[in-house]
N, C-alpha and C positions, 0 to 999 in steps of 0.2 A: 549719493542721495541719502538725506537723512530718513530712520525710520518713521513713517505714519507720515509721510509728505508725499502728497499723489505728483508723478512727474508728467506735464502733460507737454509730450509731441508740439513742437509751435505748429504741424499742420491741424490741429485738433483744436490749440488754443483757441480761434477766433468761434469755434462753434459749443463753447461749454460757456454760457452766460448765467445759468441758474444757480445760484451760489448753494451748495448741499451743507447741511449745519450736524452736528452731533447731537444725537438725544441726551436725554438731561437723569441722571439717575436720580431718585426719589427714595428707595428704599433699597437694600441688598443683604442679601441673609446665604448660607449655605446649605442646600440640602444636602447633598452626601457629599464626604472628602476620601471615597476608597483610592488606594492607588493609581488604579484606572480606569475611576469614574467620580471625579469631583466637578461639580456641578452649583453654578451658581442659582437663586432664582433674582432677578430684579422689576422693580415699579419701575418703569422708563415713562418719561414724556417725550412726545415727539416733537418736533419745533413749532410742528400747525397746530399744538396745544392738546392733540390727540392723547389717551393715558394708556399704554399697556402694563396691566397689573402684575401682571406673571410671566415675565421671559425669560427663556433658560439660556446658561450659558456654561460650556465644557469646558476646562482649563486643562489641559496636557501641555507637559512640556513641549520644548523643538525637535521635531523629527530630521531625521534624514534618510536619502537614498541615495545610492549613486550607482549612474551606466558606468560599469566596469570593460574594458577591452584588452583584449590578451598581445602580445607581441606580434600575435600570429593573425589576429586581426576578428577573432571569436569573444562574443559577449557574453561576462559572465552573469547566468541566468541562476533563480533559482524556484525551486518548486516547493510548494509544502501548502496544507489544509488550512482553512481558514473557518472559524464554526460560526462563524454570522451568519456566512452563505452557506454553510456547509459543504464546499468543492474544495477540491485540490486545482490551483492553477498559477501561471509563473508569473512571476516577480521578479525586482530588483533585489539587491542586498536592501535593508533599510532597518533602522533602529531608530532608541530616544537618544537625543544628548546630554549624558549623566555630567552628575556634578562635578563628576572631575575631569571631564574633556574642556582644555581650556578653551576650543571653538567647534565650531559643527562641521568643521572640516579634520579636526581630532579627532570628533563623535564615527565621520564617517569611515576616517582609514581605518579606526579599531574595529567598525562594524563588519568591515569587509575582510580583516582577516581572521575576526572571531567564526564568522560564518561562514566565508568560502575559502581560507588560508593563503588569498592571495593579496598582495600588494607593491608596494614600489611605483614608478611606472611618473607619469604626469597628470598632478589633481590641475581640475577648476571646477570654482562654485560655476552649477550650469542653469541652474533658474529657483527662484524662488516663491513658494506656493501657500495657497491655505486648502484645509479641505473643505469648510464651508467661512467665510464670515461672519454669517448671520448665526451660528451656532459653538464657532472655534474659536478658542484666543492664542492659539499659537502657530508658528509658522514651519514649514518644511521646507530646509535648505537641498538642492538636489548638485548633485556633484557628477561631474564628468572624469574616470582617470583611464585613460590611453597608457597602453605600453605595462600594463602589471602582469604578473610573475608570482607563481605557488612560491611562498616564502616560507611556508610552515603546517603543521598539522592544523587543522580546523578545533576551535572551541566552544562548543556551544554550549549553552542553557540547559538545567536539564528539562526544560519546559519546550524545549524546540526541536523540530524533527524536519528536516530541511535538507533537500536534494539538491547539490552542486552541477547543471549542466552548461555545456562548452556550445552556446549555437550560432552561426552563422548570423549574419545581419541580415538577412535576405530571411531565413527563419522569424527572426524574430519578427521582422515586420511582418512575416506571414500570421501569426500570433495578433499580433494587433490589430490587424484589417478582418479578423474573424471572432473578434472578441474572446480570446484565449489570454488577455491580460486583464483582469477585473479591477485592479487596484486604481480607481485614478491619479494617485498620484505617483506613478508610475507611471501609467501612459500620456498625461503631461511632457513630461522630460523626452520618453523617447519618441515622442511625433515629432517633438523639437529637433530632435535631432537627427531626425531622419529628413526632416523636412531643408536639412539647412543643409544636411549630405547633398540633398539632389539638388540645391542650388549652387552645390558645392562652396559653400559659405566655410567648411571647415575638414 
């Protein structure tokens, strides 16, 4: 599937007849370019000829994350603070993909052994996400790897303070069903895949 082509289900086909158009840019200017907060604003028209004068838009790179599982059949988890919300609560592994990761499956093996020292094991890309549309221009690649293995000492950031735990899948979804995973795009990936467990999809 090529990128930016909606694939539609042929049982969906015969019910999507209103043809949806792209807004039209008019003006585009940057207000901030920090690191990790470059922000566009744009004039947009809308196709019914409607003008929104000022709409902002975020540009960050491709994220990733990836549901990690151990030999032994435990997910690697991890914990650590977040100050939007101001809570401590778990997480996937997840990072940006730097310039020099030739793919987001590069991005995500180095993320997971910088941060939890584990790797090896069987990757697949397992779903891909945005965190809004209407406000994001980039995408999070999420990765599934079965069967990883402590490979090495952990590397982190000195900017990062990050706790490595070993839990249960039956944990985890305990986490999820009680809102103990805040991140959505983290709890995306693993409803997925818990949901396709129990149909035993995989």
């Amino acid at each position: 599937m090529r990128e930016g082509v909606l694939y539609i289900p042929s049982f969906f086909a015969g019910d999507m007849k209103e043809e949806i158009k792209n807004w039209k840019v008019l003006a585009s200017e940057y207000i901030a370019t920090e690191p990790w907060f470059t922000v566009r604003k744009e004039k947009v028209e809308l196709p019914n000829g409607s003008i929104i004068p000022s709409y902002y838009v975020m540009e960050y790179p491709a994220w990733i994350n990836v549901i990690a599982i151990t030999k032994e059949g435990k997910m690697v988890m991890e914990r650590q603070y977040r100050h939007g919300l101001g809570q401590v609560n778990y997480e996937l592994c997840a990072g940006v993909v730097d310039a020099a990761d030739a793919t987001p499956m590069d991005a995500a093996k180095r993320e997971l052994l910088e941060e939890t020292g584990y790797g090896n094991g069987e990757w697949q890309q397992w779903m891909k996400i945005c965190v809004n549309p209407g406000t994001h221009n980039n995408l999070t690649y999420c990765f599934l790897a079965t069967g990883v293995e402590p490979v090495e000492e952990r590397h982190l950031e000195p900017t990062e303070d990050i706790a490595v735990e070993l839990l249960s899948q039956e944990e985890v979804k305990f986490l999820l069903e009680n809102d103990q995973i805040m991140q959505g795009l983290h709890v995306a990936p693993l409803w997925k895949y818990f949901a396709l467990i129990d149909k035993k999809e995989i």
